[in-house]
N, CA, C and O atoms as a printed pandas DataFrame, in Angstrom:
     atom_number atom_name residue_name chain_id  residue_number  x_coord  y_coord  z_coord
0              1         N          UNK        A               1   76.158  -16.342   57.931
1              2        CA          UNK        A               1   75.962  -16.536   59.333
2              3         C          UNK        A               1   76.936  -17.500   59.978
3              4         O          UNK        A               1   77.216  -17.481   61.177
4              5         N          UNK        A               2   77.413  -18.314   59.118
5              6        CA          UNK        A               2   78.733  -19.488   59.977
6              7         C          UNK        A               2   79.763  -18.382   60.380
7              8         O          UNK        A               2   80.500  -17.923   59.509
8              9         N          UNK        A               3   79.821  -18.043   61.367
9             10        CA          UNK        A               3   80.765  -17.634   62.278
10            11         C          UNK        A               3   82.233  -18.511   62.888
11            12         O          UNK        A               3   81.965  -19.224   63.854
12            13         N          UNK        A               4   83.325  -18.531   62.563
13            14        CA          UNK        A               4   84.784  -19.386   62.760
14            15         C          UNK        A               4   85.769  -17.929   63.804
15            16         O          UNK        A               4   86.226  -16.950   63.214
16            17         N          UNK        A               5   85.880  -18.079   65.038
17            18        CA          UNK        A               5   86.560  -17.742   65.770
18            19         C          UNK        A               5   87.829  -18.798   66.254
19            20         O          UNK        A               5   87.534  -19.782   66.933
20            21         N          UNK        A               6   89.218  -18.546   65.876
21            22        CA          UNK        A               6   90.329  -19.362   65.988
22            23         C          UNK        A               6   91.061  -18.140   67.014
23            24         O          UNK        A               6   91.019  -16.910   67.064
24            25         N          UNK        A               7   91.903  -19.486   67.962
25            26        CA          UNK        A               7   92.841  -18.439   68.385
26            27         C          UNK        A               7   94.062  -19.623   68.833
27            28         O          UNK        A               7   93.777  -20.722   69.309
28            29         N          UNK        A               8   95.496  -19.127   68.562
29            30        CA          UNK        A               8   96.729  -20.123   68.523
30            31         C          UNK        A               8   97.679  -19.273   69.322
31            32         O          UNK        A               8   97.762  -18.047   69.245
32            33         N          UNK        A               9   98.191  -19.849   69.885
33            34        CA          UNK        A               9   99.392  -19.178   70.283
34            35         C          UNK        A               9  100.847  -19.327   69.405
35            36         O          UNK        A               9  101.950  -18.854   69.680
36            37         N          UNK        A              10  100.381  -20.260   68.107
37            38        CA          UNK        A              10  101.356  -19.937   66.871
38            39         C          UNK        A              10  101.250  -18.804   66.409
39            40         O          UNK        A              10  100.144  -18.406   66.043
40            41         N          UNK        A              11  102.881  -17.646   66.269
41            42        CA          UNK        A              11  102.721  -16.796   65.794
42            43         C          UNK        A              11  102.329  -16.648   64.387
43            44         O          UNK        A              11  103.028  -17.310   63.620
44            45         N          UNK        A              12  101.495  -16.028   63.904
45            46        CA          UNK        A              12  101.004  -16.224   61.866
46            47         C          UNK        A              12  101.419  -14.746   61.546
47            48         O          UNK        A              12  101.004  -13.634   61.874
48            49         N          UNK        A              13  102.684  -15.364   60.554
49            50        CA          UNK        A              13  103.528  -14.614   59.292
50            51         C          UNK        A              13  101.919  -13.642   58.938
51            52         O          UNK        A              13  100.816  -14.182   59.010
52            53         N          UNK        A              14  102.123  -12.162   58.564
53            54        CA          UNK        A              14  101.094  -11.716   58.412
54            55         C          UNK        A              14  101.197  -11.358   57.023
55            56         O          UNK        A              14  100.864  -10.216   56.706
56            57         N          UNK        A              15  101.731  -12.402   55.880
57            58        CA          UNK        A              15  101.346  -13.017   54.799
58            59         C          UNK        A              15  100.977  -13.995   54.874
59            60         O          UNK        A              15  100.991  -14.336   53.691
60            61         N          UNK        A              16  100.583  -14.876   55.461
61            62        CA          UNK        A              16  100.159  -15.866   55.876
62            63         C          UNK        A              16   98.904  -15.740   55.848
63            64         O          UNK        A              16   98.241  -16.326   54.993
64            65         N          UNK        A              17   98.458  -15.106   56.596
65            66        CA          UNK        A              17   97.243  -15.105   57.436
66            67         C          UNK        A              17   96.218  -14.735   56.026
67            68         O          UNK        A              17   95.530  -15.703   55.700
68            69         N          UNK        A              18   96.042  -13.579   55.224
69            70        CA          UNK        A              18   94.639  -13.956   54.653
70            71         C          UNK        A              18   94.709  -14.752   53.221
71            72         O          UNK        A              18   94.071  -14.572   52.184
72            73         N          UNK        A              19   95.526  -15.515   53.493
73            74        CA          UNK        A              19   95.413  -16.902   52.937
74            75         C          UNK        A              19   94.423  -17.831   53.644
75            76         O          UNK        A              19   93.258  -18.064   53.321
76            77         N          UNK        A              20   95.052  -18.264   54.564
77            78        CA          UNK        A              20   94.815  -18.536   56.078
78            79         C          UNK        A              20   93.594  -18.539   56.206
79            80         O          UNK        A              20   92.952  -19.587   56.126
80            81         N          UNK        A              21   92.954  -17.190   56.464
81            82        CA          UNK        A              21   91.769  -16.870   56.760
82            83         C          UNK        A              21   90.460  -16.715   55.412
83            84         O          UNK        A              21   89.266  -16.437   55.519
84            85         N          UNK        A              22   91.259  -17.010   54.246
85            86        CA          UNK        A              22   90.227  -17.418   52.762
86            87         C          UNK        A              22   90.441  -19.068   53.127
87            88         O          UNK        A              22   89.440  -19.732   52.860
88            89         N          UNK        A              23   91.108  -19.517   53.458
89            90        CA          UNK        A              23   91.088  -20.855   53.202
90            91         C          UNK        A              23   89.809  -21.672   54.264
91            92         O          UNK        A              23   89.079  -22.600   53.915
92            93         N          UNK        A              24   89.848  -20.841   55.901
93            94        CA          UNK        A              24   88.857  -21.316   56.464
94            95         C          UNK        A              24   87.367  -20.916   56.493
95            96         O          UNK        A              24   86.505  -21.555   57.097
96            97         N          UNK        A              25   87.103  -19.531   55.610
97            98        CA          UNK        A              25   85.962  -19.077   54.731
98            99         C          UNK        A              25   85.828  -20.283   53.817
99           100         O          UNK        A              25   84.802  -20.956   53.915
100          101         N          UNK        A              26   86.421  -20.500   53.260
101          102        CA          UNK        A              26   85.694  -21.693   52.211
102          103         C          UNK        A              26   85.267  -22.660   52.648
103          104         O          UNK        A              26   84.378  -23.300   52.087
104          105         N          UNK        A              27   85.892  -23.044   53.937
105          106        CA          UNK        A              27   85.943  -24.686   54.474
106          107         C          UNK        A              27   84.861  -24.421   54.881
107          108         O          UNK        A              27   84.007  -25.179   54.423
108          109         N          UNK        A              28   84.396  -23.488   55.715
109          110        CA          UNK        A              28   83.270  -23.052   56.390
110          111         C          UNK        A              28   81.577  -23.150   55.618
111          112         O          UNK        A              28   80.548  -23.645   56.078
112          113         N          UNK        A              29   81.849  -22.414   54.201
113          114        CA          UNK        A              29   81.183  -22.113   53.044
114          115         C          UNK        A              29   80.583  -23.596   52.807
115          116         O          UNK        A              29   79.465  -24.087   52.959
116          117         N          UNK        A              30   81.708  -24.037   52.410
117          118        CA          UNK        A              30   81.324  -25.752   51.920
118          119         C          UNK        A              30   80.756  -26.731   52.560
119          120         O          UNK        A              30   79.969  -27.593   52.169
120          121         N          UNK        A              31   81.296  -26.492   53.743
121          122        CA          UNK        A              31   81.130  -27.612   54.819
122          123         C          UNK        A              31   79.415  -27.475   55.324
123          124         O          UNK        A              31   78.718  -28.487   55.262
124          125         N          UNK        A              32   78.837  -26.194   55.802
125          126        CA          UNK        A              32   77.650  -25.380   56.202
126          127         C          UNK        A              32   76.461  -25.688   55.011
127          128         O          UNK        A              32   75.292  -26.044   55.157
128          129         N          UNK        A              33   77.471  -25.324   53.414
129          130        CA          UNK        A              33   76.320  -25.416   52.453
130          131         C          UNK        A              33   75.392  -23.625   52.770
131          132         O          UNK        A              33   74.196  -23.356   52.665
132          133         N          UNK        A              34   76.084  -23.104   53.002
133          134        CA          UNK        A              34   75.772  -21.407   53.684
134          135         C          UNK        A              34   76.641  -20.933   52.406
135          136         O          UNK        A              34   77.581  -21.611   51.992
136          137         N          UNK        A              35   76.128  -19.341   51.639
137          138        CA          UNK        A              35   77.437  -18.740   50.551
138          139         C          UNK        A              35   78.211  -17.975   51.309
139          140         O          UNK        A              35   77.959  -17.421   52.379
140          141         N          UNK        A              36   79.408  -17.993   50.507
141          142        CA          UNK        A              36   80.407  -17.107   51.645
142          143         C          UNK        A              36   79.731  -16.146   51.754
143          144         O          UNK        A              36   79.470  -16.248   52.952
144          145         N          UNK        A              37   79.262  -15.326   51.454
145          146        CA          UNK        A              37   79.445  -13.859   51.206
146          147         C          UNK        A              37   78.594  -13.709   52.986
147          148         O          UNK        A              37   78.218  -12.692   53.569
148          149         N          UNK        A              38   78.551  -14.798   53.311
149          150        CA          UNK        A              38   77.502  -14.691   55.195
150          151         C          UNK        A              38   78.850  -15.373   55.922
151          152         O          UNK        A              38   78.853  -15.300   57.151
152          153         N          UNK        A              39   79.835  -15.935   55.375
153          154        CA          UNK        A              39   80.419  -16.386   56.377
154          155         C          UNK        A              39   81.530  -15.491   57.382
155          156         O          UNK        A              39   82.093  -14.605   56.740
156          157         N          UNK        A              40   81.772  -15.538   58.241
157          158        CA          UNK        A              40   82.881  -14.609   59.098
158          159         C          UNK        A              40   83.996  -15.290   59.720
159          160         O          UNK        A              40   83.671  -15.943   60.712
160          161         N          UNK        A              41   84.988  -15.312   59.467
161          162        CA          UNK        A              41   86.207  -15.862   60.066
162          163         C          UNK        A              41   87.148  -14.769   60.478
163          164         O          UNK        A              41   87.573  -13.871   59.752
164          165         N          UNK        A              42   87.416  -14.976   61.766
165          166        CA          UNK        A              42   88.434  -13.760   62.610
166          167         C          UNK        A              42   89.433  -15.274   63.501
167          168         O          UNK        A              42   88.940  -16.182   64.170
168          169         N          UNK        A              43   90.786  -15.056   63.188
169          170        CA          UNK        A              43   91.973  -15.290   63.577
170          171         C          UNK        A              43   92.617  -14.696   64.555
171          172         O          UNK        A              43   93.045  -13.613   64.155
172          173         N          UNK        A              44   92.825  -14.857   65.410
173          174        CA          UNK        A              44   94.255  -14.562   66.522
174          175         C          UNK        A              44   95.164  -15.845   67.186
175          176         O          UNK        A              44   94.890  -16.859   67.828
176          177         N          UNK        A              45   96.534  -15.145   66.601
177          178        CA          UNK        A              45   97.925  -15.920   66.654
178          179         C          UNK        A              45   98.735  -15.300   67.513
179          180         O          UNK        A              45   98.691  -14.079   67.661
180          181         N          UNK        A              46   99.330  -15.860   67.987
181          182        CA          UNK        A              46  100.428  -15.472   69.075
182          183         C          UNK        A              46   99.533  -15.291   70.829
183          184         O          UNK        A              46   99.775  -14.476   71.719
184          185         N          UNK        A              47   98.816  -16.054   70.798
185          186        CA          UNK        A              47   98.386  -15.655   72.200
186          187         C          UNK        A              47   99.145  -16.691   73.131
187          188         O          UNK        A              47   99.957  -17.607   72.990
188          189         N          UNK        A              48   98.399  -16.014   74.239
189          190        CA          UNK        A              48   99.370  -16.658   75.659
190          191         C          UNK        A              48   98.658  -17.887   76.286
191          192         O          UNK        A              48   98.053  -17.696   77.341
192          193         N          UNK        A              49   98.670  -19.209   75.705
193          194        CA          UNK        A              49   97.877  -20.453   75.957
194          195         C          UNK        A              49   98.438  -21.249   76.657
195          196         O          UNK        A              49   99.622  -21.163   76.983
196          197         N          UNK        A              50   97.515  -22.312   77.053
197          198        CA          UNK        A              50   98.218  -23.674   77.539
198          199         C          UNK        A              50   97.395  -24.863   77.232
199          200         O          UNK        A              50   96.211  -24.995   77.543
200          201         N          UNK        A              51   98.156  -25.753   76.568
201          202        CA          UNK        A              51   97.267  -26.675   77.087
202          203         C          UNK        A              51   97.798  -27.928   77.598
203          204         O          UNK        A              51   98.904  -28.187   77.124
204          205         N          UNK        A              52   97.349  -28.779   78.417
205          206        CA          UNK        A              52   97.310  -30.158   78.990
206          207         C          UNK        A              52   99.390  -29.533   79.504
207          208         O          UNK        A              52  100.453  -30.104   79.257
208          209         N          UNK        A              53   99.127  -28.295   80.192
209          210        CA          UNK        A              53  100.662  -27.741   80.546
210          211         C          UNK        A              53  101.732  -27.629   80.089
211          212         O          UNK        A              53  102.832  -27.379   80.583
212          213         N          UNK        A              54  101.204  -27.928   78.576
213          214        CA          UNK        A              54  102.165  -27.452   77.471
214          215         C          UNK        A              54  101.813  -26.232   76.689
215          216         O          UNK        A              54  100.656  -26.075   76.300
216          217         N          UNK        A              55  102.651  -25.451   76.465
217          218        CA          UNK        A              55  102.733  -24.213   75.744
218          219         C          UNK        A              55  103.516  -24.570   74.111
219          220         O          UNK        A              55  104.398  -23.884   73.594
220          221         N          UNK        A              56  102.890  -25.829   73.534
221          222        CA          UNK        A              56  103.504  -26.201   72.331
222          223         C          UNK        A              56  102.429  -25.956   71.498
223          224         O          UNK        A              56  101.341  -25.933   72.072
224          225         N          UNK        A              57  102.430  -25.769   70.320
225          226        CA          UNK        A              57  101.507  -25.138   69.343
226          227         C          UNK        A              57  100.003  -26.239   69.523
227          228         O          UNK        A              57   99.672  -27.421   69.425
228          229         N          UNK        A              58   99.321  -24.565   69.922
229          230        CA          UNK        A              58   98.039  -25.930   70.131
230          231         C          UNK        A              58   96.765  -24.155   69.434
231          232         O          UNK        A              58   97.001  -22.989   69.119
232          233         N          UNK        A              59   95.738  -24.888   69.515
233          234        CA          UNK        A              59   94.718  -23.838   69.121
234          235         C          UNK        A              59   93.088  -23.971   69.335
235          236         O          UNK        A              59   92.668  -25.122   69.211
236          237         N          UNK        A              60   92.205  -23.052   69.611
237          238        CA          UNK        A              60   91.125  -23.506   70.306
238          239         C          UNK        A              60   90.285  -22.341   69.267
239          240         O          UNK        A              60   90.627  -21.204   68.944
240          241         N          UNK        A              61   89.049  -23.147   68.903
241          242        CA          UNK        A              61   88.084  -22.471   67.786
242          243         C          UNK        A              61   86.400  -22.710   68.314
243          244         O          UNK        A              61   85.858  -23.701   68.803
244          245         N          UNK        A              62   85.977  -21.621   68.046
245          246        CA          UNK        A              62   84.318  -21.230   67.838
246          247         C          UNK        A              62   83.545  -21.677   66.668
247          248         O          UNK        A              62   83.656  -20.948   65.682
248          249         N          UNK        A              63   82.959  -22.475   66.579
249          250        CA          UNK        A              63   82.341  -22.507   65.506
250          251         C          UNK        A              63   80.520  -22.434   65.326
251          252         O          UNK        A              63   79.741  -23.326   65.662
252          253         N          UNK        A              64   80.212  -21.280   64.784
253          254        CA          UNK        A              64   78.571  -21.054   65.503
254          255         C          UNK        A              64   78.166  -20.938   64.157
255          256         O          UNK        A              64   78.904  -20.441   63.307
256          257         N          UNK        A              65   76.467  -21.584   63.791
257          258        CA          UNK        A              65   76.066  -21.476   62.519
258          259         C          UNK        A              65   74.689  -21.701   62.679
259          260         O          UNK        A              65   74.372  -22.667   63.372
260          261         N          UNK        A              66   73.551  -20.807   62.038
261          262        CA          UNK        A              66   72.424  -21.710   62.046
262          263         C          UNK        A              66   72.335  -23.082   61.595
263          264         O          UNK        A              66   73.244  -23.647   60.986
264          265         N          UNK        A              67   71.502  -23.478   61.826
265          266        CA          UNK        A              67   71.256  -24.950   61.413
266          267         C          UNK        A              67   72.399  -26.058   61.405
267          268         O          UNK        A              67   72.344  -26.964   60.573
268          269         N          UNK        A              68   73.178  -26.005   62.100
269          270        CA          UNK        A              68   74.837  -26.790   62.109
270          271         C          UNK        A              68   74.213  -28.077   62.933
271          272         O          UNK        A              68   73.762  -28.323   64.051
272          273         N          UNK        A              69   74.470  -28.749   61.670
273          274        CA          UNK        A              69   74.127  -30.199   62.041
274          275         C          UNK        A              69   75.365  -31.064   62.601
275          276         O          UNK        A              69   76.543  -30.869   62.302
276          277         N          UNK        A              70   74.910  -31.985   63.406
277          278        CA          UNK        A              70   75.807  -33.020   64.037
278          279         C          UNK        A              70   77.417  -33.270   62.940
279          280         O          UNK        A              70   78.602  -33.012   63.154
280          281         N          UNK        A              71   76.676  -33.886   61.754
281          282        CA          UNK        A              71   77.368  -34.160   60.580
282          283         C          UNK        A              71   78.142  -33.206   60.080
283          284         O          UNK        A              71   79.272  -33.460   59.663
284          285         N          UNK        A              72   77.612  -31.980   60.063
285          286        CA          UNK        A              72   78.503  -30.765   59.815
286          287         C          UNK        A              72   79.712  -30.629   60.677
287          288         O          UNK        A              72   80.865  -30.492   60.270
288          289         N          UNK        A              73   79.356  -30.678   61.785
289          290        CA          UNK        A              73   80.336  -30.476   63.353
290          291         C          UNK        A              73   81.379  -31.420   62.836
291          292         O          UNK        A              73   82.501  -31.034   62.511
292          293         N          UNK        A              74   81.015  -32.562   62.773
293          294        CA          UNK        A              74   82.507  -33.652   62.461
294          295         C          UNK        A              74   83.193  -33.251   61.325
295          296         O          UNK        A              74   84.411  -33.114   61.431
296          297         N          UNK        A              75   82.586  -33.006   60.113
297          298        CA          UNK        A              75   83.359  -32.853   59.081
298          299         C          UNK        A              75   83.599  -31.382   59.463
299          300         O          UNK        A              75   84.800  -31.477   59.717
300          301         N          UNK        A              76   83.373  -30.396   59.631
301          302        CA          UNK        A              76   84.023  -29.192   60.403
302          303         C          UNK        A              76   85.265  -29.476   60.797
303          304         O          UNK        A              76   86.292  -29.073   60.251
304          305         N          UNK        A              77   85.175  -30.288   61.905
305          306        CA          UNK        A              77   86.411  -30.780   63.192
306          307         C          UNK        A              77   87.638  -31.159   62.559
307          308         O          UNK        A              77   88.696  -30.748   63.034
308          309         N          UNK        A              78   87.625  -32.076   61.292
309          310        CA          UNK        A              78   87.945  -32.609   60.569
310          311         C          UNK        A              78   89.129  -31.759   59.764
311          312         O          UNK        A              78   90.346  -31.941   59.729
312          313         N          UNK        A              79   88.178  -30.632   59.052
313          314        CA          UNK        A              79   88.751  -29.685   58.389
314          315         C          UNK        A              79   89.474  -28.683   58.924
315          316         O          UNK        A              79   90.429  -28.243   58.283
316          317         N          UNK        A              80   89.211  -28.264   59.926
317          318        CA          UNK        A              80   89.434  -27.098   60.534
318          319         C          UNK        A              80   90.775  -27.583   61.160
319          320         O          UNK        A              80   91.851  -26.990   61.090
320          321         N          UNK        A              81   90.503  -28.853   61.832
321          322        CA          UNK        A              81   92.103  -29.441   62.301
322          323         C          UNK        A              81   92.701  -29.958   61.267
323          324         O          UNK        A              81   93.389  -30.652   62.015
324          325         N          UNK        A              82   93.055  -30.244   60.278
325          326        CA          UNK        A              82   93.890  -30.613   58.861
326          327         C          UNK        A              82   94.126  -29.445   58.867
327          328         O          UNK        A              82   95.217  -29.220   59.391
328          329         N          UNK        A              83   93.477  -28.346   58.438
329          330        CA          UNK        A              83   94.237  -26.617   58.157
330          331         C          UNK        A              83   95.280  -26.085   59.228
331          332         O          UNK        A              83   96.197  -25.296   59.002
332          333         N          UNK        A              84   95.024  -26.551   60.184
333          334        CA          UNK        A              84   95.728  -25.693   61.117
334          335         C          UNK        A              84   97.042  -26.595   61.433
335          336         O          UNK        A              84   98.009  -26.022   61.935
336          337         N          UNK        A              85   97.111  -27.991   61.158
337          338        CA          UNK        A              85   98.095  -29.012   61.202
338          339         C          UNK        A              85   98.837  -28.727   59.925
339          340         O          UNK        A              85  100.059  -28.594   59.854
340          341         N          UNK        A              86   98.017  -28.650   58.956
341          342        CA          UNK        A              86   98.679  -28.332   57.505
342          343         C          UNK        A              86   99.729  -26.722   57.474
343          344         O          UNK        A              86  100.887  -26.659   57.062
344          345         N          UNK        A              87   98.903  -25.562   58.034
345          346        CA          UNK        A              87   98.831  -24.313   57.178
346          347         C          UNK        A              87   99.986  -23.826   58.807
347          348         O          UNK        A              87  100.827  -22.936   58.678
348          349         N          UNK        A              88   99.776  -24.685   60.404
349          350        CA          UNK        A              88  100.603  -23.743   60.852
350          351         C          UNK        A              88  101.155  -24.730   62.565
351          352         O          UNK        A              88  101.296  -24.463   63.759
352          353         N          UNK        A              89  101.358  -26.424   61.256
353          354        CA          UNK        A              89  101.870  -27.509   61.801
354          355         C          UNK        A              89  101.324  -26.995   64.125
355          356         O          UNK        A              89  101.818  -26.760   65.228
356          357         N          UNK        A              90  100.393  -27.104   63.580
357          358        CA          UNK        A              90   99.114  -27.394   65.339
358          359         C          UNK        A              90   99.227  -28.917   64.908
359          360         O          UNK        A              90   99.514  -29.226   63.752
360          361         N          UNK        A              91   99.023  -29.702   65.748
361          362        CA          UNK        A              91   99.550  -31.115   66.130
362          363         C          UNK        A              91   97.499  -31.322   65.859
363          364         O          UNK        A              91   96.835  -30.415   66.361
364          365         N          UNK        A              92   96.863  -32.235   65.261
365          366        CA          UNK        A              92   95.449  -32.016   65.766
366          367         C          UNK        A              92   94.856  -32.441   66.618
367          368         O          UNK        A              92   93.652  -32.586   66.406
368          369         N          UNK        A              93   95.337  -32.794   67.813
369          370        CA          UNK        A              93   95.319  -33.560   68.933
370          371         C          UNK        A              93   95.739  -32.208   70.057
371          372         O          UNK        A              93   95.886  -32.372   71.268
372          373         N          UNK        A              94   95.838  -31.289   69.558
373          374        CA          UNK        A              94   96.202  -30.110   70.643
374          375         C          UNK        A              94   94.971  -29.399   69.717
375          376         O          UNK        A              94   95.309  -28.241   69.962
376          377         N          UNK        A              95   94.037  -29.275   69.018
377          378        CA          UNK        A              95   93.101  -28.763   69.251
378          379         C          UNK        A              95   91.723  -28.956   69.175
379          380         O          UNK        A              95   91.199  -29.857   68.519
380          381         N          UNK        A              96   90.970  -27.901   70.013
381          382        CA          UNK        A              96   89.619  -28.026   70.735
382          383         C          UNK        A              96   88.979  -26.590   70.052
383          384         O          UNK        A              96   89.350  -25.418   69.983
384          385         N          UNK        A              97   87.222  -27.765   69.365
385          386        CA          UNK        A              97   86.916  -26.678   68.759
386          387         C          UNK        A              97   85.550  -26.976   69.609
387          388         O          UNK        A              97   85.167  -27.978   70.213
388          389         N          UNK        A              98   85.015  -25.768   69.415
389          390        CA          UNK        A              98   83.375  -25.250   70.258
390          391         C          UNK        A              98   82.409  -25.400   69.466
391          392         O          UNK        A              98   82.730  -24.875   68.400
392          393         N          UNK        A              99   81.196  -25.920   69.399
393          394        CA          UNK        A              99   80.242  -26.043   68.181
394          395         C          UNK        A              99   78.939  -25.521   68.574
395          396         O          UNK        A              99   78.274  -25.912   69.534
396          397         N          UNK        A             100   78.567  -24.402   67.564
397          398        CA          UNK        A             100   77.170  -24.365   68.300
398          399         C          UNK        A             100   76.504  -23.869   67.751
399          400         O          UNK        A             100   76.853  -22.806   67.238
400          401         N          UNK        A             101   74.689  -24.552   67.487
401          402        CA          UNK        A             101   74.002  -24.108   66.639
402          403         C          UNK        A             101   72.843  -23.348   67.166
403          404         O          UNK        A             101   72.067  -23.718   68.047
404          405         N          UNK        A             102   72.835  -22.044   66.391
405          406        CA          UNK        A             102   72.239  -20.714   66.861
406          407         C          UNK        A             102   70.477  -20.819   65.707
407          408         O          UNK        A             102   70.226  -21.000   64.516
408          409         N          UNK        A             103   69.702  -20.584   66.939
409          410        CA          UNK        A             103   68.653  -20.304   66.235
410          411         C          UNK        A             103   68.405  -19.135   65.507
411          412         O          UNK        A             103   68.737  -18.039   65.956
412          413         N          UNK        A             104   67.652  -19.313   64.035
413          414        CA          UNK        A             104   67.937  -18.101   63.202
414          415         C          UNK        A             104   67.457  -16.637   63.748
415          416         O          UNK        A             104   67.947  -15.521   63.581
416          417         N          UNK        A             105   65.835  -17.265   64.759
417          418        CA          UNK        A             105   65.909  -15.627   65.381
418          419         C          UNK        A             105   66.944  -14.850   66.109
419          420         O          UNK        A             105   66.978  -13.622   66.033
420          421         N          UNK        A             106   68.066  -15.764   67.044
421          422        CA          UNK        A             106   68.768  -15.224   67.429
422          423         C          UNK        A             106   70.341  -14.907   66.918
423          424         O          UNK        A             106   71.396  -14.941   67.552
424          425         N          UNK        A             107   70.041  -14.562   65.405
425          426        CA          UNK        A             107   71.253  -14.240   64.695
426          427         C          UNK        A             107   70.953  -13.297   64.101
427          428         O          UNK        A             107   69.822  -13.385   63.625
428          429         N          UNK        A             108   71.789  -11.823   63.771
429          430        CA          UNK        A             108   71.703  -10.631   63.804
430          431         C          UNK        A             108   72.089  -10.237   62.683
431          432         O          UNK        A             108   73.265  -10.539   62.476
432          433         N          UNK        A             109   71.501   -9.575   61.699
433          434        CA          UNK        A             109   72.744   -9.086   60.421
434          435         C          UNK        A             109   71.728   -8.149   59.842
435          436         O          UNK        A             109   70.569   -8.545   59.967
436          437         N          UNK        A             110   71.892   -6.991   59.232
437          438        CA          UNK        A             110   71.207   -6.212   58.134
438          439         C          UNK        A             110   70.342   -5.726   59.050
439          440         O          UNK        A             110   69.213   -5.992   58.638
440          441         N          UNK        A             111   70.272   -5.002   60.345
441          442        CA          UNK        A             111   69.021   -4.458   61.746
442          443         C          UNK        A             111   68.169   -5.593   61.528
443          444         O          UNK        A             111   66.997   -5.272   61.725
444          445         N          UNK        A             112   68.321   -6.949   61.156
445          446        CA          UNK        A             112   66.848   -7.561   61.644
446          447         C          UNK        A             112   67.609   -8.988   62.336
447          448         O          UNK        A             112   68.603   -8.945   63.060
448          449         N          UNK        A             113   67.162   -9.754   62.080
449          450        CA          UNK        A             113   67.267  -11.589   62.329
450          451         C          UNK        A             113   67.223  -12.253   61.086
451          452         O          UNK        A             113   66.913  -11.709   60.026
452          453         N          UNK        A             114   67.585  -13.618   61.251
453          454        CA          UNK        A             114   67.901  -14.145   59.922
454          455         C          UNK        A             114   66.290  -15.175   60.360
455          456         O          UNK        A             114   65.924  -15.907   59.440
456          457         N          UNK        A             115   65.597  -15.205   61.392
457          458        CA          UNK        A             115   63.948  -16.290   61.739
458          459         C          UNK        A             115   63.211  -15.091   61.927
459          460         O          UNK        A             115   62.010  -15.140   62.194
């Protein structure tokens, strides 16, 4: 159910990317205490952004999970900006991530709810 929506206007080498995109499945995995096999991470690179009126590598992320605790959110923030500073040099000060914790009735998988 941890859901990771990223989007950069760094273009990502498309060998890159499901590296990339196993690496923030795990972070996700670990960080949540959720098994991967529920987690979802979807990437988009090369978009048409701005921020603070710069068009210099910056990136803006979703991060939705049942039960996503405060504590989770930081060490999330944490991780998620080291990867993207690390894996596709984003400055981590150019990015802004979204946090938000979804009640289990209103999370969807297999025709039912996870509450």
């Amino acid at each position: 159910m941890p859901y990771l929506k990223l989007s950069t206007n760094v273009k990502i080498d498309s060998e890159l990317s499901p590296q990339l995109l196993a690496d923030f499945s795990r972070l996700l995995s670990q960080e949540t205490g959720k098994p991967e096999r529920y987690v979802m991470v979807e990437l988009a690179g090369d978009k048409a952004m701005l921020f603070g009126g710069s068009a210099d590598p910056l990136a803006y992320a979703e991060c939705k999970s049942i039960g996503l605790s405060k504590a989770q959110a930081g060490s999330l923030s944490a991780g998620i900006a080291a990867l993207l500073h690390q894996r596709l040099a984003v400055p981590m000060d150019r990015v802004y991530i979204e946090f938000s914790n979804c009640p289990a009735e209103f999370w969807g998988w297999n025709g039912s709810t996870f509450g």
